[in-house]
C-alpha positions in Angstrom: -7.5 -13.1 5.0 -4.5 -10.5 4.3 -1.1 -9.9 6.5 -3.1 -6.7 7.5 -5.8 -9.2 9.0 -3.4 -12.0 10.8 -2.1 -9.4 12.6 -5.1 -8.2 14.5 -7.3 -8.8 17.7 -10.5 -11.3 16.8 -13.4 -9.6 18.0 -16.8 -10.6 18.3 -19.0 -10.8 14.6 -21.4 -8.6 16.8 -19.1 -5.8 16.5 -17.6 -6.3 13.1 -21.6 -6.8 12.0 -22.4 -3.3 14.1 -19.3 -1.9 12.0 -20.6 -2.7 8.7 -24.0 -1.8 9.1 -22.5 1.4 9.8 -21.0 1.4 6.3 -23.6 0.3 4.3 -25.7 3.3 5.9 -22.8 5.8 4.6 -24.1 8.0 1.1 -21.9 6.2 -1.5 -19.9 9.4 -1.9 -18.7 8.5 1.6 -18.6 5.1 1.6 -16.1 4.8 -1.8 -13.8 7.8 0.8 -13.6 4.9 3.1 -12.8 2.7 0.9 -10.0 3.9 0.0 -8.5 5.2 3.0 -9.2 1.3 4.3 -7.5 0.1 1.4 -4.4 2.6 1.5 -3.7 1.1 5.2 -1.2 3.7 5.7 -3.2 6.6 5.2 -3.9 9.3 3.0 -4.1 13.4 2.6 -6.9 15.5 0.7 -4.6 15.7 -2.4 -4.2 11.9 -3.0 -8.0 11.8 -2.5 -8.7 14.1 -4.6 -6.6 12.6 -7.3 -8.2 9.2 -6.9 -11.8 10.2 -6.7 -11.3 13.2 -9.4 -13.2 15.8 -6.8 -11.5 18.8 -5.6 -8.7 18.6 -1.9 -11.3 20.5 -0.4 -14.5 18.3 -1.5 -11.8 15.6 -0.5 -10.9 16.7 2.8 -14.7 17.6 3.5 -15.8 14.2 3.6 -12.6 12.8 4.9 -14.3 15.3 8.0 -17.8 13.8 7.6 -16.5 10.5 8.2 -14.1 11.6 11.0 -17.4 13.1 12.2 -19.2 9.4 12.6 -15.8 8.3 14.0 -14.5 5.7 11.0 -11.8 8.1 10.0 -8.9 9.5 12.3 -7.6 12.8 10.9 -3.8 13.2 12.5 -1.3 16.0 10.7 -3.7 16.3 7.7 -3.8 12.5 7.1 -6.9 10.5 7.3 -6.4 7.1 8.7 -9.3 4.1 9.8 -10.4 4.9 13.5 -9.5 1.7 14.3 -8.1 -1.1 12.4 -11.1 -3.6 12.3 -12.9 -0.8 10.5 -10.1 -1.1 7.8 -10.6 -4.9 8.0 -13.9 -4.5 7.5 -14.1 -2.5 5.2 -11.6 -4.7 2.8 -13.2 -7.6 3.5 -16.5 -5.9 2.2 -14.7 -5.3 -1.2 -14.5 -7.5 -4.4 -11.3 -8.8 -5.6 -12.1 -6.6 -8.7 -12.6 -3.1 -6.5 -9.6 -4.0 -4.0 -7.0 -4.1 -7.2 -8.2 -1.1 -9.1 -8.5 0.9 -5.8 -4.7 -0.1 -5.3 -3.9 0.6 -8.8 -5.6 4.1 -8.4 -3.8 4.5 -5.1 -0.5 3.8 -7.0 -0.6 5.8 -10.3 -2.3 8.9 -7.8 0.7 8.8 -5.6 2.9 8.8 -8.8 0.5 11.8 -10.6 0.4 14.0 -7.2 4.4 13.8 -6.3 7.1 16.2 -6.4 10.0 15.2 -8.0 11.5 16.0 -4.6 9.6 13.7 -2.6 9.4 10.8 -5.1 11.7 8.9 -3.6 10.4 9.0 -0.5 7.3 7.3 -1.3 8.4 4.8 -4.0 7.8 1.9 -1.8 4.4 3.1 -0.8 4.3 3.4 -4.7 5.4 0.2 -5.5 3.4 -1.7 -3.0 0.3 -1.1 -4.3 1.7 -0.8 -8.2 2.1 -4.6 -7.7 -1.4 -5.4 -5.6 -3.0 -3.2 -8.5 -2.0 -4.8 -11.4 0.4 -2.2 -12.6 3.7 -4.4 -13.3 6.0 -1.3 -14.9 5.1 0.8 -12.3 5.9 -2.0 -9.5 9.2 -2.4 -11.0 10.3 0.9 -11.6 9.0 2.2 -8.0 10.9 -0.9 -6.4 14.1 -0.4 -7.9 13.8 3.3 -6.7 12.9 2.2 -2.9 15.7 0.1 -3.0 17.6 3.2 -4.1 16.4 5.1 -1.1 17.0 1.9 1.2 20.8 1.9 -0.1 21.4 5.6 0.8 20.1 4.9 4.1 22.4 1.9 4.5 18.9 0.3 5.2 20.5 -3.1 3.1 18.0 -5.7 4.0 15.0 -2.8 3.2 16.9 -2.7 -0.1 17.1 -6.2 -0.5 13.1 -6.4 0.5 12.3 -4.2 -2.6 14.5 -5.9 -5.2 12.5 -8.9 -4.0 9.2 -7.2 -5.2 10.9 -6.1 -8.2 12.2 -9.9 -9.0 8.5 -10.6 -8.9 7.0 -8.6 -11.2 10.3 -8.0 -13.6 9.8 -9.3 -17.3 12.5 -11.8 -18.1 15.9 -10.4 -20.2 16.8 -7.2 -19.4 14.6 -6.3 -16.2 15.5 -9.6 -14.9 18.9 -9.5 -15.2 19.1 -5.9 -13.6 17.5 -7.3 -10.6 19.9 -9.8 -10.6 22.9 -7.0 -11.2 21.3 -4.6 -8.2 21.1 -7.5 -6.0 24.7 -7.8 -6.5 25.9 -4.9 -5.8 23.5 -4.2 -2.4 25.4 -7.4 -1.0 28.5 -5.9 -2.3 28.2 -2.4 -0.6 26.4 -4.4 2.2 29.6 -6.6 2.5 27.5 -9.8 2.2 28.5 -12.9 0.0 24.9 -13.9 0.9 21.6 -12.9 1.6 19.8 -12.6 5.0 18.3 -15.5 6.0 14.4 -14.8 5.3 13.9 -15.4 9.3 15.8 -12.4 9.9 13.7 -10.1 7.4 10.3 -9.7 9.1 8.6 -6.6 8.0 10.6 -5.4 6.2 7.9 -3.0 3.9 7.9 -5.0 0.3 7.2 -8.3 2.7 4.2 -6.9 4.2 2.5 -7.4 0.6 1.0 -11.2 1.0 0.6 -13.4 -2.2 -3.2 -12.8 -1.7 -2.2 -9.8 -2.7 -0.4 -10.2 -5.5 -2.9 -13.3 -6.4 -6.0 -11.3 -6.4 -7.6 -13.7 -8.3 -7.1 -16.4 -6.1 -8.7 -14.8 -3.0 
């Protein structure tokens, strides 16, 4: 199972079979919504929808509605959300490895398509996470080193040193590598650190959340 999964209540097969015989009954239109929005975890609006499924925000954000309507999606400040979170585990777990990576690589290179310069910055992590759970190793890297950007201007240091962690992961070896290296540097510099963290002391820190099932699809 995923981080996503460790961290939530059992509950009986009964329901989790009651909650996907309720998604195999969706029209597939609906269904592949779900899909999504389960794999996204965090959420998502009409216009990243729309991006991902090539249909229009308002096709998008009607069945976001329909499923709202048979209570598997939560709709909160225009963004649509799993009613419950064994819904979204259930969901995933109904996925092949094959679908789970290319719907995270869709959710990544959508979020990078449908963002304002502006607000780029703000959701390079989201970006990166599922970059790296999608296959997508440039866009991983690039998005990280951004976040850790972000993390740095918000004296968030151990956020910063989370993302540089993805990036060391998926950086080519030379010149990626060694600017890893280089950025790590100089966030325990500004940080006033001659070490790292001890790992014990970084729990959830966002690029952590991603488990090596994750970025091991194969394996799963």
């Amino acid at each position: 199972g995923s981080a996503e999964q460790s961290e939530q209540v059992p509950m009986p097969p009964t329901v989790r079979d009651a909650i996907a015989e309720r998604v195999a009954r969706l029209p597939y239109n609906l269904r592949d919504l779900l899909a999504t929005v389960a794999v996204s975890a965090s959420g998502c609006r009409a216009t990243l929808l729309s991006h991902v499924h090539g249909i229009s925000r308002l096709q998008a954000a009607f069945r976001g509605d329909a499923l709202v309507e048979r209570m598997l999606l939560a709709e909160d400040g225009g963004v649509y959300r799993c009613a419950h979170p064994v819904i979204g585990d259930v969901v995933r777990d109904g996925l092949s490895v094959p679908r789970r990576r290319e719907t995270h690589r869709a959710i990544a290179l959508s979020l990078e398509a449908a963002a304002a310069p502006a607000e780029y910055g703000e959701i390079a992590g989201e970006i990166a996470r599922h970059a790296a759970r999608g296959g997508e190793r440039g866009l991983a890297y690039r998005a990280a080193l951004r976040a850790c950007d972000e993390a740095v201007r918000r004296y968030a240091f151990e956020e910063a040193l989370s993302w540089l962690d993805l990036a060391a992961g998926v950086a080519e070896a030379g010149t990626e590598a060694d600017t890893v290296n280089r950025r790590t540097a100089d966030v325990l510099g500004v940080a006033g650190w001659t070490d790292p963290p001890r790992p014990s002391k970084r729990p959830g820190t966002p690029a952590r959340g991603i488990a090596q099932i994750d970025l091991d699809l194969e394996e799963a």
